[in-house]
C-alpha positions as CSV (number, residue, x, y, z in Angstrom):
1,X,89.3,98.9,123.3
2,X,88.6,102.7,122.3
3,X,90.4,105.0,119.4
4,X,92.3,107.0,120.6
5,X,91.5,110.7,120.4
6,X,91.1,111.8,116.8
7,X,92.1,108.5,115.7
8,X,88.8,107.9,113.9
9,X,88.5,111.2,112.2
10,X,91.9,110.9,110.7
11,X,91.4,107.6,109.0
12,X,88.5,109.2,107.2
13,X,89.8,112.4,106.1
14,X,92.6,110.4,105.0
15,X,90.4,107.9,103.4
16,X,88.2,110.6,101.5
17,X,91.5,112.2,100.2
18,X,93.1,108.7,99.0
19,X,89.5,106.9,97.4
20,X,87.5,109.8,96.3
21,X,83.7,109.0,96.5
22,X,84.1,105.6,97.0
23,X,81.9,103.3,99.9
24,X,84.2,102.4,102.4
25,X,83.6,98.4,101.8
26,X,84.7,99.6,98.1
27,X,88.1,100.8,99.0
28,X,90.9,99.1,97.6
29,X,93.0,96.6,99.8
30,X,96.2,98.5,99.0
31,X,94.8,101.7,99.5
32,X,93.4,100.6,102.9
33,X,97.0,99.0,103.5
34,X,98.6,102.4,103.2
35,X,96.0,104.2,105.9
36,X,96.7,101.2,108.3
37,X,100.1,101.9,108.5
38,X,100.0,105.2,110.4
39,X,98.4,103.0,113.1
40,X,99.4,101.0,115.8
41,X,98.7,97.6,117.0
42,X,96.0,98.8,119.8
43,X,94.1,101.2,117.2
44,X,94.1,98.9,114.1
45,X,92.3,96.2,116.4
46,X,88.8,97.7,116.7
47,X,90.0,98.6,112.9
48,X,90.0,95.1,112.2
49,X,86.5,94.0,113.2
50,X,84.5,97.2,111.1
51,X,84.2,94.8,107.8
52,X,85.5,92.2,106.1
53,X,88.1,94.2,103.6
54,X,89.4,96.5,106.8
55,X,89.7,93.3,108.4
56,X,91.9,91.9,105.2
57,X,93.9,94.9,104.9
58,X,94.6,95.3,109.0
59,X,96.6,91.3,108.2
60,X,98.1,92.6,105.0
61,X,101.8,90.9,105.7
62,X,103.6,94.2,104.3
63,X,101.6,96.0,108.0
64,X,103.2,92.7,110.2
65,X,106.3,92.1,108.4
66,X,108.6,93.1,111.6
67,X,107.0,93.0,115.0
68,X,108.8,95.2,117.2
69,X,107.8,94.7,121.0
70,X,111.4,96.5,122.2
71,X,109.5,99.2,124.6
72,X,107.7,96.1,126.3
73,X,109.5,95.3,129.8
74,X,108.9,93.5,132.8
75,X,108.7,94.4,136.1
76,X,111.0,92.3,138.1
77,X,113.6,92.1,140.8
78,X,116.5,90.5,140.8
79,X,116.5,87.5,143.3
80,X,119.6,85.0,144.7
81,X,117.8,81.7,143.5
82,X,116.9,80.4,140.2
83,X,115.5,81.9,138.0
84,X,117.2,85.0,139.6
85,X,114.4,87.1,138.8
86,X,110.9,88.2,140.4
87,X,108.3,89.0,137.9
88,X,104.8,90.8,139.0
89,X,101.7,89.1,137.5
90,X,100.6,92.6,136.3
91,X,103.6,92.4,133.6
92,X,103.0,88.7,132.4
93,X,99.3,89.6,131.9
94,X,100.5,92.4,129.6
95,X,103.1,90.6,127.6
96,X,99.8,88.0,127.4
97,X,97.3,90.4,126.2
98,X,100.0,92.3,123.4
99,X,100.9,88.8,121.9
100,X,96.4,88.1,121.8
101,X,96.1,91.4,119.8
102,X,99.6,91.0,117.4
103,X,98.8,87.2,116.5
104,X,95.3,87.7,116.0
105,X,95.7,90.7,113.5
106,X,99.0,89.5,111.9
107,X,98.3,86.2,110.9
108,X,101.5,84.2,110.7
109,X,102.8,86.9,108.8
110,X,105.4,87.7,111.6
111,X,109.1,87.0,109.8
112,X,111.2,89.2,112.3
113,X,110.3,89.7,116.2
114,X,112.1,91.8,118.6
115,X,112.0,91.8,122.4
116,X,113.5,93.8,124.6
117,X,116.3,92.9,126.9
118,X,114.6,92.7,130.1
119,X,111.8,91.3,128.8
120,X,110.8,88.1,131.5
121,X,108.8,85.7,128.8
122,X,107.5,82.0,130.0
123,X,107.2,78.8,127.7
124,X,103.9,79.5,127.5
125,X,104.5,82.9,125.7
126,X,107.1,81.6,123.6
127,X,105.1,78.7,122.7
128,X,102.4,80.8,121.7
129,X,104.3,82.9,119.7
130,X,105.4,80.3,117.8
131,X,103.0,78.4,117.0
132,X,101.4,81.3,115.6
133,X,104.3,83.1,113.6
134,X,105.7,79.7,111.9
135,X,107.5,81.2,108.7
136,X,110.1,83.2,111.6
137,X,113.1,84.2,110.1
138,X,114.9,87.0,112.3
139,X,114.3,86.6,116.4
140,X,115.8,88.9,119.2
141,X,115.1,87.1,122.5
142,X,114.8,88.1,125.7
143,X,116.1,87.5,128.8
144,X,115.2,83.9,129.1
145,X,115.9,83.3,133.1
146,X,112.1,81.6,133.0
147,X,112.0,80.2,129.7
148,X,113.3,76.1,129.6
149,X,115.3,74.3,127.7
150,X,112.5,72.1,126.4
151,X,110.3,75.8,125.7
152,X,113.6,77.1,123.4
153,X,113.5,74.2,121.8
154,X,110.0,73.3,121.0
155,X,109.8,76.8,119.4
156,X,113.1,76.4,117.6
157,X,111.8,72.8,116.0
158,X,108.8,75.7,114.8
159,X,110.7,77.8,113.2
160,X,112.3,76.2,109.8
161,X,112.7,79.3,108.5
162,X,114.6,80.9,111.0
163,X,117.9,82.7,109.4
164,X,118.8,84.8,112.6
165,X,118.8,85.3,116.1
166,X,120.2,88.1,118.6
167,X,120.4,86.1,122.5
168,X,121.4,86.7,125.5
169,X,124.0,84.8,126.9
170,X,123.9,81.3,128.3
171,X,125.6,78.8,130.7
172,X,125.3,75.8,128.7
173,X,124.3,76.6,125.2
174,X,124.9,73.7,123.0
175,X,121.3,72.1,123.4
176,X,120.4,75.6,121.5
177,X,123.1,75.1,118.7
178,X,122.3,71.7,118.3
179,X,118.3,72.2,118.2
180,X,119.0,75.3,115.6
181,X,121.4,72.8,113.4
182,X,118.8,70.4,113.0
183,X,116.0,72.7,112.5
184,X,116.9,75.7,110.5
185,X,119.3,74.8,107.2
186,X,119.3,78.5,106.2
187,X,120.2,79.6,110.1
188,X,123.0,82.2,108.6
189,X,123.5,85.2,111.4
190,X,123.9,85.1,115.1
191,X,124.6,88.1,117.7
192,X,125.4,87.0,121.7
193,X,124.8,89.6,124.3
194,X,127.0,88.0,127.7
195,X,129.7,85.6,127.6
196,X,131.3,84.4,125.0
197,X,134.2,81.9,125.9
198,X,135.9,78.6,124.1
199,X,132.9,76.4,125.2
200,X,130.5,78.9,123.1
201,X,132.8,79.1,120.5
202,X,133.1,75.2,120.3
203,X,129.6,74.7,120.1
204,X,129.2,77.2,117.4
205,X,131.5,75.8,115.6
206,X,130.3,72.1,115.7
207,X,126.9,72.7,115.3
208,X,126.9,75.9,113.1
209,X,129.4,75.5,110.6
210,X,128.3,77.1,107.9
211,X,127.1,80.6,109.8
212,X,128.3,83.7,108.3
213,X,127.7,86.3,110.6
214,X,128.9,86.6,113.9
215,X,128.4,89.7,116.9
216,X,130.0,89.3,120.3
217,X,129.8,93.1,120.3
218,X,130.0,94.1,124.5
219,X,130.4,91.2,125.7
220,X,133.1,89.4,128.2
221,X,135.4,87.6,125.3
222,X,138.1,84.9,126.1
223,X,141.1,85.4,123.2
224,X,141.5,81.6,122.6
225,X,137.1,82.0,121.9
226,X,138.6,84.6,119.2
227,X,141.1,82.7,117.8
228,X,139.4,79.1,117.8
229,X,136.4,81.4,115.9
230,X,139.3,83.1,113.6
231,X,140.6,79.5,112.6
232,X,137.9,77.3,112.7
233,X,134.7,78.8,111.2
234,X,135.8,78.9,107.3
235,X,132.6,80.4,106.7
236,X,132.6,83.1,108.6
237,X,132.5,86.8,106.6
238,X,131.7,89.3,109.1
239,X,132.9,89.2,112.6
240,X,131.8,92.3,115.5
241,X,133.8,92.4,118.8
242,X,133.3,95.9,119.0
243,X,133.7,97.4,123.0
244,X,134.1,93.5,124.4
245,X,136.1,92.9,127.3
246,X,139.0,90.8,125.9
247,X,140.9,88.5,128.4
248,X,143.5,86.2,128.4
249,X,144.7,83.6,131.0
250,X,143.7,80.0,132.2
251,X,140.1,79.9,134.0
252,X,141.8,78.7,136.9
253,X,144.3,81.7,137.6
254,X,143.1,85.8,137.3
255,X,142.7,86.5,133.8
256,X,144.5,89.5,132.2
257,X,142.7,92.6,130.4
258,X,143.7,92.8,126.6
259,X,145.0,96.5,125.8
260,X,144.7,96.0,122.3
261,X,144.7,93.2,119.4
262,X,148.0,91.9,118.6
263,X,149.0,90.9,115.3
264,X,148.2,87.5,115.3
265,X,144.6,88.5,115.6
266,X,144.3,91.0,112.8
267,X,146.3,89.0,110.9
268,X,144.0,86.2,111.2
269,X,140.7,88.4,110.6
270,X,142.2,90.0,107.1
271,X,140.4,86.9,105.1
272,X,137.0,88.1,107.0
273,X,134.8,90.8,104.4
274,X,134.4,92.3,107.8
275,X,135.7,92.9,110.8
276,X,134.7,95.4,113.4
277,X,136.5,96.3,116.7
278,X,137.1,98.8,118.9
279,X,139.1,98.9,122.2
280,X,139.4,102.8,122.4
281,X,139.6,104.2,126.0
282,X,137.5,107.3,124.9
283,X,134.8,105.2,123.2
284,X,131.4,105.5,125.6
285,X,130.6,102.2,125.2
286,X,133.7,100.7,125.7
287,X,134.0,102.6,128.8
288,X,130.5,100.9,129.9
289,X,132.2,97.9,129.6
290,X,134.9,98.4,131.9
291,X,133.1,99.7,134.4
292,X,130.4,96.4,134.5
293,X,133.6,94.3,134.6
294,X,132.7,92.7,131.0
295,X,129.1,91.9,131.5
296,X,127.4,94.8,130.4
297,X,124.6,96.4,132.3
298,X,121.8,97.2,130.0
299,X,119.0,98.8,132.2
300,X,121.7,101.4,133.2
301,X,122.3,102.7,130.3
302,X,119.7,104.3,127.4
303,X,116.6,103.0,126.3
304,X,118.0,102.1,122.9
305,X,121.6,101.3,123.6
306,X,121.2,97.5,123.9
307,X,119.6,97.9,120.1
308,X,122.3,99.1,118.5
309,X,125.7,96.7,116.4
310,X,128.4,98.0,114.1
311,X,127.5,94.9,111.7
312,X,124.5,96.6,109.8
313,X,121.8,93.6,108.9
314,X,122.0,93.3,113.0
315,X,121.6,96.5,114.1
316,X,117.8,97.0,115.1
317,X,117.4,101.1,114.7
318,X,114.7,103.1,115.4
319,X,111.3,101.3,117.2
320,X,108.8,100.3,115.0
321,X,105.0,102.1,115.0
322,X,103.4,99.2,115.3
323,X,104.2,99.4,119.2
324,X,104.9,102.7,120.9
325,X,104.5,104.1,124.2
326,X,101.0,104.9,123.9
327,X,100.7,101.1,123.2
328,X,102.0,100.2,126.5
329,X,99.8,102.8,128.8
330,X,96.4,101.1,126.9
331,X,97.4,97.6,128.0
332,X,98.9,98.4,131.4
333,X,94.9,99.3,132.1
């Protein structure tokens, strides 16, 4: 792969400034470190390969410690049979080639990875991810419509290390709970993006104890989920059902819309640290929700709305440089 335009100068102007009269192979790992980060992914890996200290310095872990692919999506169309989704070649040859090129330069030193929403991964891709980033300890999945239960959790059993994780929402998700309470003892933080009713919160709840942080944030929420969360999980500090959907009723009958939260509830959440709701009619988002019936239509909406959580050690900000828009134009070719 080229530079692109002016790429090359720049690192050497910026390099004479920063290491005097030095020889490049002389420069300092740290100062090298510092250049490196003004690039991306695609630039730093012909970077990589001009000698052995630029090579050292472009798998520096401070340059790989987050590895944000949140602009990378698939193309797909939605389909009636499993796994409800079409995906192009062109897109799973992409996701291919950016995952060659960010475990090859990083090194294992991945510790948080983000994909984006409609993101349409195989086992293969998870697989390789994970046997390649093994000291994991923050993952946002993607839409996992192709990814198996045995794929989730063969790369689970990987990561050890694994503190958090931000998913999107499942029919049957206990296998997951229970491969995460076996797996990974410091597994502290977990955001769901869907569905979150009494079967979801039972599961948590036998299989996750001890988890501290909890985000339902825009998603469809049963009330007896809420309260079997509120007075079961003993652990729990910090609790987000900001813009959700709230209903209440049997799941036989037509459930009812909660209005607001009665005082049971916020009496129940006062021994929480933090607690975070909003069911305001004026609110943006929780408009959204009402309009998508409780299960929130992502690719509707902005680019970085799905990013975004009241709780603050989940919300995912701005995208990281290692993987911009420029990024995805060079691979598409």
């Amino acid at each position: 792969m080229q530079f692109r335009r002016g790429v090359g100068s720049r690192l050497v102007k910026m390099a004479e400034a920063r290491a005097g009269a030095k020889r490049w192979e002389e420069m300092e790992i740290d100062v090298l470190v510092k250049i490196f980060k003004e690039l991306n992914m695609i630039e730093m890996a012909p970077v990589s390969r001009v000698c052995r200290s630029w090579r050292m310095a472009c798998a520096d872990p401070l340059l790989w410690k987050t590895l944000d692919l949140g602009l990378l999506k698939s193309n797909f169309i939605p389909t009636r049979a499993s796994p409800y989704v079409w995906v192009d070649d062109r897109s799973d040859r992409r996701l291919t080639g950016v995952l060659k090129i960010a475990m090859a330069l990083s090194r294992g030193s991945v510790s948080c990875m983000i994909f984006h929403f409609n993101l349409y991964m195989k086992d293969e891709h998870l697989n390789y991810i994970a046997e390649r980033c093994p000291h994991l300890k923050r993952l946002v999945l993607p839409a996992w419509n192709r990814i198996t239960k045995t794929g989730i959790c063969q790369a689970i059993r990987r990561w050890e290390e694994l503190e958090s994780m931000t998913m999107p929402t499942i029919l049957y998700p206990p296998y997951i709970m229970e491969e995460i309470s076996r797996s990974c003892k410091n597994f502290s933080q977990l955001k769901i993006m869907g569905t979150f009713d009494v079967n979801f919160a039972l599961s948590i709840h036998t299989n996750l104890p001890r988890l501290k942080v909890l985000s339902v944030r825009c998603s469809r929420l049963s009330k007896d989920a809420l309260l079997f969360i509120l007075d079961k999980m003993e652990n729990l500090e910090v609790l987000n059902i900001s813009h959700c959907l709230i209903t209440e009723g049997p799941a036989s009958s037509s459930k009812r819309i909660l209005r607001e939260l009665d005082s049971t509830i916020l009496e129940k959440a006062l021994r929480l640290h933090e607690f975070f709701y909003c069911m305001d009619s004026t609110c943006i988002s929780c408009r959204r929700m009402k309009t998508d019936e409780g299960l929130m239509r992502w690719y509707r909406y902005e680019d970085w709305f799905w990013r975004k959580d009241e709780v603050s050690s989940l919300d995912l900000g701005d995208y990281g440089k290692l993987f911009d828009e420029w990024c995805v134009n060079q691979v598409c070719r």
